[in-house]
N, C-alpha and C positions, 0 to 999 in steps of 0.2 A: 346219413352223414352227420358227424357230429360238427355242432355248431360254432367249436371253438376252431380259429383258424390256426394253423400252424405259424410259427415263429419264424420269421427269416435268418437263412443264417448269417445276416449280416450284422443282424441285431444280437444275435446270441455273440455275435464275436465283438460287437460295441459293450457288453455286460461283463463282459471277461476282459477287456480291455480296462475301461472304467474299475473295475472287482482291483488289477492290478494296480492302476494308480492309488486307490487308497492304502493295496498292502507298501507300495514305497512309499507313502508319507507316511503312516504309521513308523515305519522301519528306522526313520530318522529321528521322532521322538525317543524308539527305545535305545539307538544309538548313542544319543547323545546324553539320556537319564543316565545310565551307566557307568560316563567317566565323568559326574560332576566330581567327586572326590578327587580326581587326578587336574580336574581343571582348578579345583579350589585351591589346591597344594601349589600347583604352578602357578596362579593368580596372588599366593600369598594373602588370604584372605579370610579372616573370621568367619566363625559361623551367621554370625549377625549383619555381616559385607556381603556373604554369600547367600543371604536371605534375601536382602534387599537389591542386589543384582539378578534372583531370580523371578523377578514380578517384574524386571522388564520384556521377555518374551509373551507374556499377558498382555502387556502394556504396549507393546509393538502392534501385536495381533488387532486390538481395537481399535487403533487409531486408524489401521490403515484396510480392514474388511468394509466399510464402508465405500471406498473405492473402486474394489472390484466388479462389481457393474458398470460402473463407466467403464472399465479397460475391457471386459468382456466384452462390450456393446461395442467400443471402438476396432479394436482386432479379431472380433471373434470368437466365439468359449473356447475351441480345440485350440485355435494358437495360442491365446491368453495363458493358457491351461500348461501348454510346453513349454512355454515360458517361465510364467510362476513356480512351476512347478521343479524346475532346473534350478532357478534361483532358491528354493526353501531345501534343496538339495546340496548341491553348491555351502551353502550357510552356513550348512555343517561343518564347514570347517573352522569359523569367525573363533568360535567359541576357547577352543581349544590353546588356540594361537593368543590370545588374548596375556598379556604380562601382568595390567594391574586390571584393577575395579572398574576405573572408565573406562577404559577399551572393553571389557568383557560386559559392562553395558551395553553401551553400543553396537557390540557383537550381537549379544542374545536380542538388542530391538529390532536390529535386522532380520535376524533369525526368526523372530515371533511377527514382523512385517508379514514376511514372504511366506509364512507358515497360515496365514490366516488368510492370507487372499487367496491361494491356490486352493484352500479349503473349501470357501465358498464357489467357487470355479467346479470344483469337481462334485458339490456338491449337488450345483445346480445342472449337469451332466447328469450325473447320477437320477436325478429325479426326471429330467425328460427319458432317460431312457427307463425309468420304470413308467411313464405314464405310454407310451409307445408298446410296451411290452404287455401294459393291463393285467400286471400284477406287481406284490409287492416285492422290490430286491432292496430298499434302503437302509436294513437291519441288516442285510448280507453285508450288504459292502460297507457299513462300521463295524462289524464283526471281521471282515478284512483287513479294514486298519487297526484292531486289536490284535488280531493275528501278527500283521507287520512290527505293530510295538515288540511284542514278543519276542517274535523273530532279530529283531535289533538289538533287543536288550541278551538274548545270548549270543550274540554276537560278542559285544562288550563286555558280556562276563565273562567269556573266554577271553577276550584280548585283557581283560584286567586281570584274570588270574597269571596270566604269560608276563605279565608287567609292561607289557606295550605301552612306548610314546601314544599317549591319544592324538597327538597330532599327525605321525602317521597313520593312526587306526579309523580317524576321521577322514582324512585326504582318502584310501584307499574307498571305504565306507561313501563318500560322498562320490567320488567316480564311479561307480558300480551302481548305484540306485539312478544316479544322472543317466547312463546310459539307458538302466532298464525303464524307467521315466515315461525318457522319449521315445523307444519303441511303442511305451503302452499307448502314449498320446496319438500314434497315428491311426491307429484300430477305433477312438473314442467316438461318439455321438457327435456332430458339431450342429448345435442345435440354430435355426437361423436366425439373424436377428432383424426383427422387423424394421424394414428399414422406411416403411412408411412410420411409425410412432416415431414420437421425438425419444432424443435421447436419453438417460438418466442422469442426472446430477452428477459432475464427480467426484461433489464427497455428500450422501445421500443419509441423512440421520433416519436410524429403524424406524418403522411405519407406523402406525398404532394397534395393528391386527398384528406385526409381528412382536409388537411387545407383549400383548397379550400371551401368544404361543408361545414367545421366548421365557415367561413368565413360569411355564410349564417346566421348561428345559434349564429353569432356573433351579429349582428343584432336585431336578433328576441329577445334577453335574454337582451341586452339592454336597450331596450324602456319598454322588461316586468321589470326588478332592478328598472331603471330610475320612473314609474311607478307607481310600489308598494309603492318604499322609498321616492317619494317624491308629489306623486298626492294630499295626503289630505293638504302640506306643501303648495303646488301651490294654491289650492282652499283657503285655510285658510289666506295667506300672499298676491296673487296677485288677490282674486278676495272678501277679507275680507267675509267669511262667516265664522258661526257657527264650535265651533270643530265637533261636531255630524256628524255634516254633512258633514265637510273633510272627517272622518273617512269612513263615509258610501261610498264617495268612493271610496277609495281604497276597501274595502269590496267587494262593486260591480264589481268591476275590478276583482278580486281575481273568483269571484262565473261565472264571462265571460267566464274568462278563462279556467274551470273547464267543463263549459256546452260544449263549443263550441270544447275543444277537446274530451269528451265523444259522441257529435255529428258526432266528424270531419271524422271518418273513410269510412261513406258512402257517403261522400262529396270526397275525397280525391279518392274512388272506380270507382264514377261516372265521376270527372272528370279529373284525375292522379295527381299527386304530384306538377308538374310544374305547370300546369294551380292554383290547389291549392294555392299555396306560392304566384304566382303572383298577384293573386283578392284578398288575405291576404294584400300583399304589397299596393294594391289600397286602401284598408278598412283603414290599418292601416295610410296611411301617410296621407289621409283624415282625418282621427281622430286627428294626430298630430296638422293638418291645425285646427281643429275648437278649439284646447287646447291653440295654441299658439294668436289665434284673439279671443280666446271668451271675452266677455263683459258680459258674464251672466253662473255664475255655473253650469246651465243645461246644456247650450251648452258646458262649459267645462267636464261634467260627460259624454255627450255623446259623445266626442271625445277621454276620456279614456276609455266608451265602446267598440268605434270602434277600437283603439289599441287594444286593448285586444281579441276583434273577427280575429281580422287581424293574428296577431301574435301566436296565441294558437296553431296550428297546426304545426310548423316550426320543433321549436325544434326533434320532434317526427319523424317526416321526414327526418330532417338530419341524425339522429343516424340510420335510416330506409335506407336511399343512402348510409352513411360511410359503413355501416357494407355489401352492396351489392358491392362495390367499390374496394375491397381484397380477397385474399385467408384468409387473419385471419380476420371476423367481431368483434372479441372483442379489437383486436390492432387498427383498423380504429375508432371502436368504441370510444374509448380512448382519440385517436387523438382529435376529433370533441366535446368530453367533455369537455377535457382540453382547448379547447376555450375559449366552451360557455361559462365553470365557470371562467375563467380569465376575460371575459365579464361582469360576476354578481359581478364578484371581483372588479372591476375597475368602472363600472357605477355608484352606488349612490358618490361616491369621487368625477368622474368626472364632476357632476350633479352641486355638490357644490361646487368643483371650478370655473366651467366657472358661476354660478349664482352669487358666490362672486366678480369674475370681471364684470359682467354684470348686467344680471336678469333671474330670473327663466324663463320667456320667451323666451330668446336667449338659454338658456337651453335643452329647449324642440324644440327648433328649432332643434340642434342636434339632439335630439332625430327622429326628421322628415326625416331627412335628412337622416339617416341609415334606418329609416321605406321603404323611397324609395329604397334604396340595391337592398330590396328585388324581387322587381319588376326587376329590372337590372341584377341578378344575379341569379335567381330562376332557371335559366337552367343545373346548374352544380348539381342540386337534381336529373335530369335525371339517373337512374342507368343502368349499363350494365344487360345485362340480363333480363332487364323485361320492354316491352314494351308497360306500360300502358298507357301512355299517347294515343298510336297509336292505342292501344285497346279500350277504352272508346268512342275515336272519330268513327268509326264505328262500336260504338255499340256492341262490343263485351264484354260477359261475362269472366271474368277470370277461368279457371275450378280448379278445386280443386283439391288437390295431396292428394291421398290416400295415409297416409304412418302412422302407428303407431307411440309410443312416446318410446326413448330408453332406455335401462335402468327397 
């Protein structure tokens, strides 16, 4: 009789449940990427208006992830969770609706609020029920909300190409995800809260182990900003090619991404999370190497491939050690978000300021430069408690924790 125990199907249907909540908040990001153009025009707003009203959804996001463990702890993660999670839905439609600058402020701080708290919410979801399951699904299910980005954003490229009101394409768009939502919510893990521990703080600054990890995930969310907002720029300006074909890469960087952490879980199984981030860190700062010497767009496409293989797995991981790293996984949780998005926050600006003193080359050298981190600092992803790393190397199966879902 083999010694792994079978999964329950309640649990398999908590994973599919949770796997769905990420793909509907992904869905709202690529929703709403899609018609900043149509919000801009309708806001009546520079490009320079429209830069500095988009670092408020950053800026929303951080203030208020530290939070979310008190409201978890007070209501419970699965209600927290339909909550939150209706609200960063819902938001979607602030944006749109918005006439000038200050309101479409305000808009996207909301929108970036409620987009960061449900984040860590499901994050911290997502991670009990990978440790319940005893193995890894945290790379799946941000490969989900890749997925969803995706899926949102053709959404909006069809409705943009039809010339749709974004305000009805967001109203429709945001009741449609609201409802699928809250179906997912009901199936989710609702993990207990110890009600003997005191509560957590309700507004909890990251820990000092999650700044560590977050440190990791600092990295990784860089070169993917750095990346995204400026790959098709880099092709287009330093190696004069077709828009098409900038575009297409970022695309392709974007669909890497997506694969490679939908893949990443039996990679990450087979050879534990450190090994993982470190051959990520080789992939990636190679990648940087053939971006910053290429002479030719192929080899610069396949050195924002190899970033993108390199990197996909990080983040997922990190929120995977913070949340193993404390007695509260949603305040570590937090911690190591409020990073990473201070990283997404600060990377496309800082991208364009050292290429304004420089060139986008010396640009992307930074970019290489932190790619390496990774490699350097992949060892603080080691979590207490689970010794995968020492498991994979001989050979060992993880076994599985039989334990239903609560609630």
């Amino acid at each position: 009789m083999s010694e792994t125990k079978l999964i329950p199907r309640e649990l398999m249907r908590a994973r599919y449940a949770v796997a769905a909540v990420f793909c509907v908040h992904g869905s709202v990001t690529g929703s709403f990427a899609t018609r900043i153009p149509w919000i801009q025009d309708h806001a009546g707003l520079s490009a320079g208006q429209l830069g500095f009203a988009l670092a408020f959804p950053a800026l929303g996001a951080s203030v208020a992830m530290p939070l979310a463990a008190a409201i978890s702890h007070r209501f419970g993660a699965r209600d927290a969770l339909r909550v939150l999670l209706a609200m960063w839905t819902l938001s979607l439609i602030l944006p749109s609706l918005a006439p000038g600058l200050l309101t479409l402020c305000l808009g996207l701080f909301v929108y970036g609020a409620t987009s960061g708290m449900s984040d860590v919410v499901m994050n911290a979801i997502g991670l009990e029920t990978e440790n319940r399951m005893g193995r890894s699904i945290m790379s799946g299910l941000h490969g989900m909300w890749s997925a969803g980005a995706l899926i949102g954003s053709a959404g909006g490229t069809l409705a943009a190409h039809m010339g749709a009101d974004a305000r009805i394409h967001h109203l429709l768009a945001a009741g449609v995800l609201t409802v699928l939502g809250l179906i997912a919510c009901r199936f989710v893990l609702d993990p207990p809260s110890a009600e003997e521990e005191d509560a957590p703080p309700r507004f909890a600054l990251p820990p000092k182990s999650a700044l560590l990890i977050g440190a990791v995930g600092f990295c990784a969310v860089f070169a993917e900003g750095a990346s995204l907002d400026w790959s098709a720029v880099y092709l287009k300006d330093e190696l004069e090619t077709s828009a098409g074909l900038a575009a297409a890469c970022t695309t392709a960087f974007a669909l890497t991404m997506a694969v490679a952490r939908i893949a990443g879980d039996k990679v990450v199984d087979r050879f534990g999370p450190v090994r993982t981030v470190r051959t990520g860190g080789v992939l990636a700062t190679a990648g940087g190497l053939l971006v910053v010497f290429a002479g030719h767009p192929a080899v610069a496409m396949t050195g924002f491939g190899l970033m993108g293989l390199g990197i996909a797995v990080v983040v997922p991981l990190a929120f995977a050690a913070a949340g193993r790293s404390g007695p509260n996984p949603s305040q570590a949780i937090a911690g190591v978000a409020t990073v990473t998005y201070t990283s997404g926050l600060i990377a496309p600006s800082a991208i364009g300021a050292v290429a304004n003193a420089t060139s986008l080359m010396v640009s992307f050298g930074l970019v290489t430069a932190l790619a390496m981190g990774l490699i350097l600092f992949a060892g603080v992803l080691r979590s207490a408690g689970r010794e995968q790393d020492e498991q994979v190397a001989s050979g060992g199966t993880a076994q599985v924790r039989q334990a239903s879902p609560q609630g």
